[in-house]
Backbone as a chain_set.jsonl record, in Angstrom:
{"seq": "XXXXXXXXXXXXXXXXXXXXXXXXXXXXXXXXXXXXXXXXXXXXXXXXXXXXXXXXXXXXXXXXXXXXXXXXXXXXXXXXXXXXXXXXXXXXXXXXXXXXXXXXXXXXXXXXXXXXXXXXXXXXXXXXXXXXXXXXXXXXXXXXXXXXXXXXXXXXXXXXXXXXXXXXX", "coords": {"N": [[92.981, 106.543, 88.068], [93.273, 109.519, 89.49], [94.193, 112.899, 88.833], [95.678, 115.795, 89.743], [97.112, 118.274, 87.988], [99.069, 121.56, 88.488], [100.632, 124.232, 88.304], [103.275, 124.188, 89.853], [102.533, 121.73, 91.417], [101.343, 118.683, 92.523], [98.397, 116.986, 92.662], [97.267, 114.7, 94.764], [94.792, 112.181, 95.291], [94.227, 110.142, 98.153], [96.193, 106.688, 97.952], [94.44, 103.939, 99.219], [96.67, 101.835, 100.039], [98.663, 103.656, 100.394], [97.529, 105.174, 102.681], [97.368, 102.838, 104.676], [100.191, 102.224, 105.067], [100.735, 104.535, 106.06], [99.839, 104.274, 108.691], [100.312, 101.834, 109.427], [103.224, 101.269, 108.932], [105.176, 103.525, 108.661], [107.971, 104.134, 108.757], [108.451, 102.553, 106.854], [107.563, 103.221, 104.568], [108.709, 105.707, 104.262], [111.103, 104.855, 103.624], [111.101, 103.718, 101.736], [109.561, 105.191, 99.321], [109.465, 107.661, 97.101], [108.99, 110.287, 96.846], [109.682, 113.017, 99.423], [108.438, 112.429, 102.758], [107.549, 114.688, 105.273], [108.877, 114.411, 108.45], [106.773, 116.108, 109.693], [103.978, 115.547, 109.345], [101.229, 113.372, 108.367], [98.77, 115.857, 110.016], [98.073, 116.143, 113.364], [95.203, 115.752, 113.498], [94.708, 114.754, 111.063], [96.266, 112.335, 111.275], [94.796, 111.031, 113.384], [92.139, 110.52, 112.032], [92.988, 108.807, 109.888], [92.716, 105.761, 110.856], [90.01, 105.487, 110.24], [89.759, 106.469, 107.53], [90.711, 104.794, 106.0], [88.784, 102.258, 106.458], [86.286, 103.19, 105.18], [87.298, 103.626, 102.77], [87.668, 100.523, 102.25], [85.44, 99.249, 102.585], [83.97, 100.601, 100.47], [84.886, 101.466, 97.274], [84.183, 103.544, 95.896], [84.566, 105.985, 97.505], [87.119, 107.074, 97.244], [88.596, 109.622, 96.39], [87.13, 111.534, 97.968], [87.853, 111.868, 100.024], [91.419, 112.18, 101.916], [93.538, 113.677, 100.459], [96.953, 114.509, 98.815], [99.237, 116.856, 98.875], [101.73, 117.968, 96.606], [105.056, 119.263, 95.997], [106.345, 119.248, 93.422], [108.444, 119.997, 92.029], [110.572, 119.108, 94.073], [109.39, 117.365, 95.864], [108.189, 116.435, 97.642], [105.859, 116.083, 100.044], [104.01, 118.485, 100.907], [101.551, 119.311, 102.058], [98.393, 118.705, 103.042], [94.741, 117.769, 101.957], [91.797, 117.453, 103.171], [88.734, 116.294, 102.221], [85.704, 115.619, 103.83], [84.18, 113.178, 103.068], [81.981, 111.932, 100.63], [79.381, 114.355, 98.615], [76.461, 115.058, 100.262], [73.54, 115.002, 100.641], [72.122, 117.205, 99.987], [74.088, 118.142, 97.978], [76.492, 119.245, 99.124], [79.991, 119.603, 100.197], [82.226, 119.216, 102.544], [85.463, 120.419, 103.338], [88.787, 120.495, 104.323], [92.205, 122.055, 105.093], [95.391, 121.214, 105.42], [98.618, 122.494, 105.671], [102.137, 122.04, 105.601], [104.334, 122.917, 108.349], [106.644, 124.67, 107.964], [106.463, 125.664, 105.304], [106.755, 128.746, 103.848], [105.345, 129.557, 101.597], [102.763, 130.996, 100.868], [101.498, 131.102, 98.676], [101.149, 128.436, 97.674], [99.785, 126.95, 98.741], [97.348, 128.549, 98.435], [97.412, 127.695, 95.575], [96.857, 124.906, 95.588], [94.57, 124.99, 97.108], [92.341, 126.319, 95.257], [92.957, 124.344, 92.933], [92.069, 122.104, 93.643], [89.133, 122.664, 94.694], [88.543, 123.784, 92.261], [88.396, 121.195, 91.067], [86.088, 119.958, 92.62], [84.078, 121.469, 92.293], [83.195, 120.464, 89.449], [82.541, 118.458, 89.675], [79.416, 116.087, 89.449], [77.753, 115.816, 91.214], [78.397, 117.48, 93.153], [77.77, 120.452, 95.034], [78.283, 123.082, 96.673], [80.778, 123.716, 97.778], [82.176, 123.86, 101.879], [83.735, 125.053, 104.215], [85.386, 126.342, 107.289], [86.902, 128.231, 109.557], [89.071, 129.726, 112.312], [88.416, 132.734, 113.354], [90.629, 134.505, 114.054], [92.381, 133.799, 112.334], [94.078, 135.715, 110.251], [95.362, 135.289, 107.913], [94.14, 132.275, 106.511], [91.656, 133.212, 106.321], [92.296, 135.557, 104.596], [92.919, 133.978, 101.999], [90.321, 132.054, 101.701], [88.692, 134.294, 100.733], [90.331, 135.071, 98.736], [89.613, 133.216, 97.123], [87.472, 133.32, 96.749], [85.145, 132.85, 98.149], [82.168, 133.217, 100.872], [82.031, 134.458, 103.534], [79.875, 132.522, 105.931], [78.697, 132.685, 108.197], [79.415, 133.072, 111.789], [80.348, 131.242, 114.76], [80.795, 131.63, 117.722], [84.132, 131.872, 118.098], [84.855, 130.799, 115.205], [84.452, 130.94, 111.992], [82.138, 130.79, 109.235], [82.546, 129.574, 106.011], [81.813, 129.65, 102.212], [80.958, 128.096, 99.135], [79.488, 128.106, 96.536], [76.677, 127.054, 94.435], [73.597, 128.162, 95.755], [71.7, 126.671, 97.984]], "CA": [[93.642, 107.348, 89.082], [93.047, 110.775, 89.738], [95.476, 113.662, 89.37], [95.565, 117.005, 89.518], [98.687, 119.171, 87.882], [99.217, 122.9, 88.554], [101.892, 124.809, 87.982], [104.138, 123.704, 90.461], [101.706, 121.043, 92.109], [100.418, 117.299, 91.693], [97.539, 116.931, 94.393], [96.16, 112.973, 94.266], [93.784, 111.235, 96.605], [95.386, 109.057, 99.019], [95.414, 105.131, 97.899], [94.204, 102.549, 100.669], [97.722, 101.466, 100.408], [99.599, 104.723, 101.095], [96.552, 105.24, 104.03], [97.83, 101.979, 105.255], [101.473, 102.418, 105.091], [101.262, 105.712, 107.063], [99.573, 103.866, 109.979], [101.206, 100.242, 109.922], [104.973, 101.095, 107.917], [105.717, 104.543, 108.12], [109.317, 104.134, 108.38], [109.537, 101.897, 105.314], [107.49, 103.78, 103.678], [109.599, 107.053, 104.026], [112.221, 104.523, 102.827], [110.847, 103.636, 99.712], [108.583, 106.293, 98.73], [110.408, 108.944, 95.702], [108.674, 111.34, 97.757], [110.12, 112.703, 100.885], [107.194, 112.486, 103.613], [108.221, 115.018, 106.134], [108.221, 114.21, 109.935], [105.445, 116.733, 110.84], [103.236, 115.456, 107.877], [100.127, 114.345, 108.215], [98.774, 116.199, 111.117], [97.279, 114.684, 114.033], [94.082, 115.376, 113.334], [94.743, 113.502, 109.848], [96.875, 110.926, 111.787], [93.608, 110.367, 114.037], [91.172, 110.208, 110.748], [93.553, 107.821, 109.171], [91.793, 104.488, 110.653], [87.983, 105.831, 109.268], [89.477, 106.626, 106.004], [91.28, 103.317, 105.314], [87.8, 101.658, 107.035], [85.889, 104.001, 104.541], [87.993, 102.55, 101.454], [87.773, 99.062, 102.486], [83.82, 99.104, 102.488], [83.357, 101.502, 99.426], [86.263, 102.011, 96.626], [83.768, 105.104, 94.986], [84.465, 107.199, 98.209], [88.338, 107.26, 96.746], [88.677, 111.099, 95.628], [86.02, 111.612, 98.37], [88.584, 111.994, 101.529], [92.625, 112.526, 101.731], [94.482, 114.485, 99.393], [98.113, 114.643, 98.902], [99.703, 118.226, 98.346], [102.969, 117.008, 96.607], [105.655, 119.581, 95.158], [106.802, 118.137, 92.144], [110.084, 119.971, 91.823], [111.149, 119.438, 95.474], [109.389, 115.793, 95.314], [107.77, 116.61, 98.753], [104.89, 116.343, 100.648], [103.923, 119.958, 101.645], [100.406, 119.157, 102.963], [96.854, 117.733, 102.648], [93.116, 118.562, 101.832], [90.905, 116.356, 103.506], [87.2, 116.137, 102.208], [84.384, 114.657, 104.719], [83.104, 112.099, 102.478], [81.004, 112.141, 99.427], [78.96, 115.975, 98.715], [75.513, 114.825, 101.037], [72.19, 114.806, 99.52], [72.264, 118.895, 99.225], [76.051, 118.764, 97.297], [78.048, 119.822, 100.118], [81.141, 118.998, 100.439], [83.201, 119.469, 103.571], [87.014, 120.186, 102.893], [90.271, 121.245, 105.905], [93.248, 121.433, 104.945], [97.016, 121.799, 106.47], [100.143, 122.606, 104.946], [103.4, 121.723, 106.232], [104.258, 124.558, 109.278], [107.735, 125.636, 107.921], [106.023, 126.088, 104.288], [106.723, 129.905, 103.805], [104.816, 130.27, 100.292], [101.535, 130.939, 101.069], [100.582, 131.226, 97.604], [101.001, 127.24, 97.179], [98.483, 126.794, 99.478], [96.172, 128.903, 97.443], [97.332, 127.075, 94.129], [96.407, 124.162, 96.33], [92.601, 124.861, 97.263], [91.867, 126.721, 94.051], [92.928, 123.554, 92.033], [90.782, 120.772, 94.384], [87.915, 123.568, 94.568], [87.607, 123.445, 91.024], [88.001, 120.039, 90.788], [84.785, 119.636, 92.948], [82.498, 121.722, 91.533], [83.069, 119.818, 88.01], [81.877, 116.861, 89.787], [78.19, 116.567, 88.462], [76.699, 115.689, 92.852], [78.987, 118.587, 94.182], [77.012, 122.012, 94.64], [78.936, 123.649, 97.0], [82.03, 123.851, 99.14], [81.722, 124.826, 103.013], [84.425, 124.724, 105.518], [85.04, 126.743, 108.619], [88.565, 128.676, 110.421], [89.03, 130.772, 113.549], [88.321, 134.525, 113.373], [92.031, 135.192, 113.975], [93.329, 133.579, 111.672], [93.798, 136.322, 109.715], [95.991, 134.28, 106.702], [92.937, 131.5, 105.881], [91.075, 134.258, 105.902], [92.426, 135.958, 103.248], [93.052, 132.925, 101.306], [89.131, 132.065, 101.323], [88.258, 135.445, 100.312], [91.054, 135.115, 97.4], [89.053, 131.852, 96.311], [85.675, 133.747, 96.04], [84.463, 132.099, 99.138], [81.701, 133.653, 100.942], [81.871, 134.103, 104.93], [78.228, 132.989, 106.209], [78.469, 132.947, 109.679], [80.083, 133.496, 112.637], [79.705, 130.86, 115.784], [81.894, 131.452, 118.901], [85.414, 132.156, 117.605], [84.932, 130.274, 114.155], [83.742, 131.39, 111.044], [81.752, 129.506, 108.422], [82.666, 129.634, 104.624], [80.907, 128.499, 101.637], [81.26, 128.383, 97.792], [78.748, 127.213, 95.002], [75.142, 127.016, 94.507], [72.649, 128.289, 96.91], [70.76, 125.717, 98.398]], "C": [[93.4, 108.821, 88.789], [94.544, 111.311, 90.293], [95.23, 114.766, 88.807], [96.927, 117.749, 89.592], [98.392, 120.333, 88.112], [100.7, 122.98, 88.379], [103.086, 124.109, 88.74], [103.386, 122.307, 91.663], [101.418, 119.437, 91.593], [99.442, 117.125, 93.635], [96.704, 115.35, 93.719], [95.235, 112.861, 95.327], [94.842, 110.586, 97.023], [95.229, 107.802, 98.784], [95.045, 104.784, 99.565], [95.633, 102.161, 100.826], [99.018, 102.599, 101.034], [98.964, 104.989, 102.657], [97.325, 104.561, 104.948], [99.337, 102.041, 105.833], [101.744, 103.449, 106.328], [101.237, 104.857, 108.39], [100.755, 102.939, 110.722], [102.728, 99.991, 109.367], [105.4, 102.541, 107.895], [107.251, 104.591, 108.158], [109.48, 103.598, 107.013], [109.023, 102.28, 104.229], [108.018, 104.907, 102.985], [110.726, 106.366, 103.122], [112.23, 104.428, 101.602], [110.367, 104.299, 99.008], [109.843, 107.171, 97.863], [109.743, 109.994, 96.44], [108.871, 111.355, 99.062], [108.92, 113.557, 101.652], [107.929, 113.294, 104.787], [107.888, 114.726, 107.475], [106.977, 114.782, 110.429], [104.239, 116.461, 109.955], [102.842, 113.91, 108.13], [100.335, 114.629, 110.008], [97.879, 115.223, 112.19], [95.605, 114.944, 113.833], [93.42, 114.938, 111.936], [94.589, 112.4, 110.326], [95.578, 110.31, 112.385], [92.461, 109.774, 112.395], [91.463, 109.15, 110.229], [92.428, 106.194, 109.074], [90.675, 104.657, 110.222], [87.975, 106.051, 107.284], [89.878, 105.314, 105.571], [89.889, 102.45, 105.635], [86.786, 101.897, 105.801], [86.202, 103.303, 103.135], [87.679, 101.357, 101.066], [86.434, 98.843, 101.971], [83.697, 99.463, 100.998], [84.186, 102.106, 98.42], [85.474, 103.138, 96.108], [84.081, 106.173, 96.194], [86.082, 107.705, 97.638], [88.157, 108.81, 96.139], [87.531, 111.549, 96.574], [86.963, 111.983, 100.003], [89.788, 112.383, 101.413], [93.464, 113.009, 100.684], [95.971, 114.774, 99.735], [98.472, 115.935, 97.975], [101.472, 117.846, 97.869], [103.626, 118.419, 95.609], [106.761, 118.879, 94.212], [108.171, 118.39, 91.817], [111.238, 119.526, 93.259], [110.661, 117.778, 95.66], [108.84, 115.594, 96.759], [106.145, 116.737, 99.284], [104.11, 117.401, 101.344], [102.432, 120.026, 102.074], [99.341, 118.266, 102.653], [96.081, 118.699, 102.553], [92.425, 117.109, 102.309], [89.303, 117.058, 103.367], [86.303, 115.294, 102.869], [83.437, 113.967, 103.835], [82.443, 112.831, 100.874], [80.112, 113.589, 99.665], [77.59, 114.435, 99.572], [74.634, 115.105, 100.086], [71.981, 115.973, 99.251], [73.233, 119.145, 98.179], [76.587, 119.033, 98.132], [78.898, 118.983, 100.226], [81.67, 119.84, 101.663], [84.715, 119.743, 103.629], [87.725, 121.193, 104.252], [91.404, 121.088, 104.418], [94.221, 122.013, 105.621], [97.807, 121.558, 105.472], [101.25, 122.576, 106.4], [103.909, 122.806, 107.261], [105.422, 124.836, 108.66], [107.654, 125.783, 106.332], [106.277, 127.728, 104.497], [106.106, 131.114, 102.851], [103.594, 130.151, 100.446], [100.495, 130.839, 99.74], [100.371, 129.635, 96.703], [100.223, 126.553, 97.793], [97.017, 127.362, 98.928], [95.58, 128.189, 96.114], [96.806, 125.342, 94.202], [95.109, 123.216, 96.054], [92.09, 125.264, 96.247], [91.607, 125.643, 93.321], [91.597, 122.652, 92.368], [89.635, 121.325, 94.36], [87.458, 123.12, 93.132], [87.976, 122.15, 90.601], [86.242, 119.349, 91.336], [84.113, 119.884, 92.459], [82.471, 121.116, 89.919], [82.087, 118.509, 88.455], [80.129, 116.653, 89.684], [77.405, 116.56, 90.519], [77.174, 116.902, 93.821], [78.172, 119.789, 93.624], [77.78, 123.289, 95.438], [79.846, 123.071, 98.421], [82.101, 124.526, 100.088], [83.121, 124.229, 103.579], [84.71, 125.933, 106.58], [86.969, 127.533, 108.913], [88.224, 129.871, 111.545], [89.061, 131.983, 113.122], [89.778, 135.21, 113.435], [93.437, 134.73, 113.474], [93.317, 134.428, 109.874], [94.307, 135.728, 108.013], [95.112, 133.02, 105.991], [92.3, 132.523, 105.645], [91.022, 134.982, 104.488], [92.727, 134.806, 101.941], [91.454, 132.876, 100.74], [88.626, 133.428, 100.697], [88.725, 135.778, 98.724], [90.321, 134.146, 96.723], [87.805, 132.361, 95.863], [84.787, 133.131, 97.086], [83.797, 133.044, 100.228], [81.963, 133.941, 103.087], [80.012, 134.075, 105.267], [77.608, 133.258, 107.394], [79.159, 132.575, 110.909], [79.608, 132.653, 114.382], [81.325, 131.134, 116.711], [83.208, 132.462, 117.881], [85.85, 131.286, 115.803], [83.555, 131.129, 113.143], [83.666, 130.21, 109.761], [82.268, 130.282, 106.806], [81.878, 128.801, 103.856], [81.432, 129.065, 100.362], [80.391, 127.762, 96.756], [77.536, 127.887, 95.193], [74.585, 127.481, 96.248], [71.999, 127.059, 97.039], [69.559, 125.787, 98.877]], "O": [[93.362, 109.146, 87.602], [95.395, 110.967, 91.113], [94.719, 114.918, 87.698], [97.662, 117.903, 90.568], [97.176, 120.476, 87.982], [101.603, 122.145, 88.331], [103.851, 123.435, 88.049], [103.959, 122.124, 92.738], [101.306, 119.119, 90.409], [99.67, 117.141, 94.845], [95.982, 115.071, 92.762], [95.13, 113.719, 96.203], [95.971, 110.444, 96.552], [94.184, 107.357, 99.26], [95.345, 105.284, 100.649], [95.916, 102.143, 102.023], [99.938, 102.391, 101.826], [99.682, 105.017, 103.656], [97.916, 105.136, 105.862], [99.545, 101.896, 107.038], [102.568, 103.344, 107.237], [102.235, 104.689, 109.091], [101.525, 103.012, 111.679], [103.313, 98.908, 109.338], [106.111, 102.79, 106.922], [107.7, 105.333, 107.285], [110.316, 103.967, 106.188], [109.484, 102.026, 103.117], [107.964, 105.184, 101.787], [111.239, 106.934, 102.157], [112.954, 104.817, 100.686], [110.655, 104.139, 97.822], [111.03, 107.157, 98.19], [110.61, 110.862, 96.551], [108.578, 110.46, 99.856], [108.521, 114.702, 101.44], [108.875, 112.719, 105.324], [106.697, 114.751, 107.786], [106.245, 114.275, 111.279], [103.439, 117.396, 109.915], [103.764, 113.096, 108.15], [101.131, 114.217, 110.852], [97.292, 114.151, 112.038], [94.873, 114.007, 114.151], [92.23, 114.793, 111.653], [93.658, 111.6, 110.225], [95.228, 109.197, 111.994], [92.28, 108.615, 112.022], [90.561, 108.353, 109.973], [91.785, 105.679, 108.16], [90.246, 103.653, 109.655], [87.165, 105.951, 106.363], [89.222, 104.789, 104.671], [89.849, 101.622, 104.726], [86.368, 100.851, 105.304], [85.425, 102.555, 102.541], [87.439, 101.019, 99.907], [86.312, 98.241, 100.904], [83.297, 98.558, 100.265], [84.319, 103.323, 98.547], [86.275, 104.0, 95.746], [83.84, 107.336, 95.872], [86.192, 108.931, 97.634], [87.327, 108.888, 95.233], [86.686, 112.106, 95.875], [86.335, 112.369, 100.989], [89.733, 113.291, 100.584], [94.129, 112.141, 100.119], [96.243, 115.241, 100.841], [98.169, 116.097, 96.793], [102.306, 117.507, 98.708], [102.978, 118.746, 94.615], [107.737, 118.162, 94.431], [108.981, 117.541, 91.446], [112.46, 119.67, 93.279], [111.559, 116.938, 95.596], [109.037, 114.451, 97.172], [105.38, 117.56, 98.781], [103.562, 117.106, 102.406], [102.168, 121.135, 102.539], [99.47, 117.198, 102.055], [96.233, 119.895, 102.802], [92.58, 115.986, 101.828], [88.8, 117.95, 104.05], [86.15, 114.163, 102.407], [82.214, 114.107, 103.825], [82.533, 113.938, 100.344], [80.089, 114.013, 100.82], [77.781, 113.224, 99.464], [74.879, 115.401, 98.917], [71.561, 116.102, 98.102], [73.247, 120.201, 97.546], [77.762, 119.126, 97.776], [78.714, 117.771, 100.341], [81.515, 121.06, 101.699], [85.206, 118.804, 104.255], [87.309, 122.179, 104.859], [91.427, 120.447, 103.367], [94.118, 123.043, 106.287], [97.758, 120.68, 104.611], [101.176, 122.911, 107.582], [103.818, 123.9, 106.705], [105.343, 126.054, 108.825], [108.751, 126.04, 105.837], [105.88, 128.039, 105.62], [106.101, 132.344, 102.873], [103.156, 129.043, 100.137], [99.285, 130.616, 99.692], [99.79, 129.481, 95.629], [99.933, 125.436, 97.363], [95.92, 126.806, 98.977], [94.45, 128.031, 95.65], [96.468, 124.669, 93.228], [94.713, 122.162, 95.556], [91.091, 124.591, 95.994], [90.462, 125.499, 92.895], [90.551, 122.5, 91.737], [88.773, 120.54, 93.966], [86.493, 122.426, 92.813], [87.782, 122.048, 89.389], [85.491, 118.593, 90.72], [83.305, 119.096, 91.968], [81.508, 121.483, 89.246], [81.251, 117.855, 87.831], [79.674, 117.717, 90.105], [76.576, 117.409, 90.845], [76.636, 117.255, 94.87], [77.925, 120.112, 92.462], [77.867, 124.382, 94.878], [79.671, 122.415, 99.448], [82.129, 125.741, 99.896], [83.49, 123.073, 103.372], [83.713, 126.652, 106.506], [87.988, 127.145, 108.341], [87.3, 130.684, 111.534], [89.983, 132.237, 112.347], [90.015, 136.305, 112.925], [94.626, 134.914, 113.732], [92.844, 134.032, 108.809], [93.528, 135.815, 107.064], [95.437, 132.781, 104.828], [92.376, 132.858, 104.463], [90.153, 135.013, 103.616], [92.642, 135.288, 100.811], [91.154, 133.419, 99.677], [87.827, 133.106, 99.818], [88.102, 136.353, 97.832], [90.412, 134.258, 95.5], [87.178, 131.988, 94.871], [83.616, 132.926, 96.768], [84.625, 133.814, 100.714], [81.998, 132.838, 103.632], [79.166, 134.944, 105.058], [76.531, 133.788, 107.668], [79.509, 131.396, 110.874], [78.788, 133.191, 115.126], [82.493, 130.895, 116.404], [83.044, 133.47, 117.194], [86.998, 131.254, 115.362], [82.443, 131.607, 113.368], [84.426, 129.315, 109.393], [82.289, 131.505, 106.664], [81.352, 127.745, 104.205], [82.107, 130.091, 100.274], [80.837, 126.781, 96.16], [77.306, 128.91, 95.838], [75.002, 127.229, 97.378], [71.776, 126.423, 96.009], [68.948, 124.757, 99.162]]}, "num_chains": 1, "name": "protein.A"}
């Protein structure tokens, strides 16, 4: 099992069985879970992903640490967001990573302590070369976040801007 501590943080992968639970039990899983899953948590464009990642699992247990991430504060015992990675890095290293935090989160800097941690969990991984993902031009708060990570802006389509982090390719 994979786990990543920070200061105030434990960020896991998502089992196949928690995957599952969200879809086909989420009430009984809120019931039983030691962690409280909050109503707006995941988002829907997790909630949609959900059936491809449990599908994903089923086929291939090495993609595990390869898709859903759980943002879990450890003193609070809460679910305060996700990181979702698009699969295994591709035959260049890239990796793909989103993520969302909880909307009435107000500490922006646990969102940093977040992506920093999972960031450098990737690039340890010996096939990862670099980390790319993407946010709207006016969102001025990712923004500065990626910029705090060392993350590069590379280009600019429409109203989205691209990010990147590692090796040149």
């Amino acid at each position: 099992m994979i786990e990543i501590f920070t200061e105030r943080l434990l960020i896991v992968p998502c089992s196949l069985d928690i995957a599952k639970s969200l879809v086909f039990h989420r009430q009984e899983l809120e019931q039983r879970s030691p962690i409280i899953i909050p109503r707006e948590w995941p988002s829907p464009l997790i909630t949609s992903m959900l059936p491809i990642y449990i599908e994903n699992l089923e086929k291939d247990e090495s993609v595990y640490g390869w898709g859903l991430w759980l943002i879990i504060d450890y003193m609070d015992k809460t679910i305060i967001g996700d990181i979702y990675l698009q699969g295994k890095p591709d035959k260049r290293g890239v990796v793909n990573i989103y993520f969302n935090m909880v909307k009435d989160l107000k500490d922006s800097s646990l969102t940093y302590e977040a992506v920093d941690a999972l960031m450098e969990w990737i690039i340890t991984q010996t096939e990862a070369k670099k980390v790319i993902t993407e946010c709207s031009d006016s969102n001025f708060q990712t923004i500065r976040l990626f910029e705090k990570l060392g993350m590069r802006c590379t280009k600019k389509e429409g109203a989205f801007l691209k990010w990147e982090m590692g090796e040149a390719i």
